[in-house]
C-alpha positions as CSV (number, residue, x, y, z in Angstrom):
1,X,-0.1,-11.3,13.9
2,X,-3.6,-9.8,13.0
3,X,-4.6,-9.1,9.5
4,X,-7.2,-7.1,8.1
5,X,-9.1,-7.3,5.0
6,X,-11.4,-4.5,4.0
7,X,-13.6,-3.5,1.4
8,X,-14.9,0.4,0.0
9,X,-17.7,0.3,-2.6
10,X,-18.4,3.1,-4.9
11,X,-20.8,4.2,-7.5
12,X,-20.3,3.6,-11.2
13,X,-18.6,6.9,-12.2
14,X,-17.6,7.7,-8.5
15,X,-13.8,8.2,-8.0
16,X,-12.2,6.8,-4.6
17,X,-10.2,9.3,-2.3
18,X,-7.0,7.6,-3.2
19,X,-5.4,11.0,-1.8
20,X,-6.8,10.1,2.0
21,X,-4.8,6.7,2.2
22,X,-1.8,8.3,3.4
23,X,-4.0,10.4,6.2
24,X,-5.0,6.3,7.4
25,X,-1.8,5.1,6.9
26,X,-0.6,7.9,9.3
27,X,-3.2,7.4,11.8
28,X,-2.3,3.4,12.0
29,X,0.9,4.9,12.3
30,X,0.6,7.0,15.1
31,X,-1.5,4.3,17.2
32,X,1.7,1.9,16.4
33,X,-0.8,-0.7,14.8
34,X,1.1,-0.6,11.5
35,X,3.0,-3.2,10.0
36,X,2.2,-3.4,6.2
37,X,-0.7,-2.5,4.1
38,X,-1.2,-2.8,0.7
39,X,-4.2,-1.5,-0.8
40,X,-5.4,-2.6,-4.1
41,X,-7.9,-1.8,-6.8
42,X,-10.8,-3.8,-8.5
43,X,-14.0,-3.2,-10.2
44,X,-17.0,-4.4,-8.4
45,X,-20.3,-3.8,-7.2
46,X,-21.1,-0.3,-4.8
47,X,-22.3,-2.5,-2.6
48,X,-19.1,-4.7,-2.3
49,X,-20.9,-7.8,-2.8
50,X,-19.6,-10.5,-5.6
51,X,-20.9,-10.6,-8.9
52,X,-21.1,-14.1,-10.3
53,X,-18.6,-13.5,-13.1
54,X,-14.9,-12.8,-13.5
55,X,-14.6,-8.5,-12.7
56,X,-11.0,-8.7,-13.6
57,X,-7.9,-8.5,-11.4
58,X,-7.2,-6.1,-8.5
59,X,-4.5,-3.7,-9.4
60,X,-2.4,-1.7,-6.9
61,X,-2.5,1.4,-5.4
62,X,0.2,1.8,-2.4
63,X,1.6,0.1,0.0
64,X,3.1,1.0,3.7
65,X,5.7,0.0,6.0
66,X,5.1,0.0,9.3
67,X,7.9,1.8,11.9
68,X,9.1,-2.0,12.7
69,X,10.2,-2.5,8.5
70,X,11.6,0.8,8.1
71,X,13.9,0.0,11.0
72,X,14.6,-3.4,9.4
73,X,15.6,-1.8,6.2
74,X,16.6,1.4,7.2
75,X,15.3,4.7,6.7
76,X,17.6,5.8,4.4
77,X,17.7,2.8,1.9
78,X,13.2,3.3,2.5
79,X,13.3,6.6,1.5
80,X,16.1,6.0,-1.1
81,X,13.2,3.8,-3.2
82,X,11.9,3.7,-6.7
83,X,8.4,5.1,-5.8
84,X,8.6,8.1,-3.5
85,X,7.8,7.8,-0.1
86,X,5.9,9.5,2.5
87,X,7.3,9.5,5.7
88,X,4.1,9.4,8.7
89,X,4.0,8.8,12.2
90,X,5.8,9.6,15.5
91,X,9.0,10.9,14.3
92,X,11.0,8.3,16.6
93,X,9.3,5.8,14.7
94,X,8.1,6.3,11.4
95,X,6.0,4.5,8.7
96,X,6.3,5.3,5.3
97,X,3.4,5.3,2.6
98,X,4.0,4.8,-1.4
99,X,2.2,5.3,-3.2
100,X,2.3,3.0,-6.7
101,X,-0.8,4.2,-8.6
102,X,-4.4,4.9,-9.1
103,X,-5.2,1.0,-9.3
104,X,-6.4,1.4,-13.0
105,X,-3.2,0.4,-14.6
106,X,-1.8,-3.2,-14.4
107,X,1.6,-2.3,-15.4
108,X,2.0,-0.8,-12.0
109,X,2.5,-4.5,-10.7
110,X,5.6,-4.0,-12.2
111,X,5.9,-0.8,-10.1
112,X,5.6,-2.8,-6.8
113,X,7.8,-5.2,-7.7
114,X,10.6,-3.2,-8.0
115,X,9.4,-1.5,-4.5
116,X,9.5,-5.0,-3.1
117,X,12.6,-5.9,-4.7
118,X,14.2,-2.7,-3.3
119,X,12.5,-2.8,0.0
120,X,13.4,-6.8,0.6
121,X,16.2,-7.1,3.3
122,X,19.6,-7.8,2.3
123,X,20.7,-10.9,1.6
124,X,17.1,-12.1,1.1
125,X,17.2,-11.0,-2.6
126,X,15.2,-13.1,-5.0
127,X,15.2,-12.8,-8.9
C-alpha cells in the first residue's frame, strides 16, 4: 500500500479550485490507482513551507472511495450517503467523490464523520 501526501500553496486572497478535485479524483479513478483520498484544508504559507507557529487545524474538503470500497460497501448503500456523491471512473468500476466542504468550516468534521460512520462496513460500527 502506497500513500501520498501532497501539498498546493496559494496566495493570500487566492481561492483554491476546490471544483477540479473531482476531475483528479476521476482521473486516479480511471488509471485504477484509487483507493481513498481525503483532501483537507489549512492556512499556510504560498510557498507551502512551515511557519514557526501554530496556523490552526486542517479542515476537510472531500473525500473518495476508490472502485475496491465501493464494492466493499456497495454502491447502493455509497450513493445512499449523507453527503452526495459523485460517481467517476470506468463504469464497471467506479469511485465515488464527496464532497464535505470548502475546508473553511470546522464543523464539517462532523460532516465526515457521519460519511465515515455511514460508509464503515457492517458490522464494524463504532460509536
Amino acid at each position: 500500500k502506497e500513500s501520498v501526501s501532497f501539498a498546493v500553496g496559494y496566495a493570500e486572497g487566492e481561492e483554491p479550485a476546490l471544483d477540479r478535485l473531482a476531475e483528479l479524483v476521476e482521473h486516479f479513478a480511471d488509471q485504477q490507482i484509487l483507493q481513498t483520498m481525503t483532501v483537507h484544508r489549512l492556512a499556510g504559507r504560498d510557498d507551502v513551507t512551515y511557519a514557526p507557529h501554530w496556523s490552526g487545524v486542517p479542515v476537510p474538503v472531500g473525500m473518495a472511495v476508490g472502485a475496491e470500497g465501493v464494492a466493499q460497501i456497495g454502491r447502493e448503500r455509497a450513493l445512499a450517503a449523507p453527503v452526495p456523491g459523485k460517481v467517476v471512473g470506468p463504469v464497471k468500476a467506479p469511485a465515488v467523490w464527496y464532497r464535505v466542504g470548502d475546508g473553511v468550516d470546522a464543523e464539517d468534521w462532523r460532516v465526515l464523520d457521519g460519511l465515515l460512520k455511514h460508509l464503515r462496513p457492517q458490522g464494524l460500527a463504532r460509536d
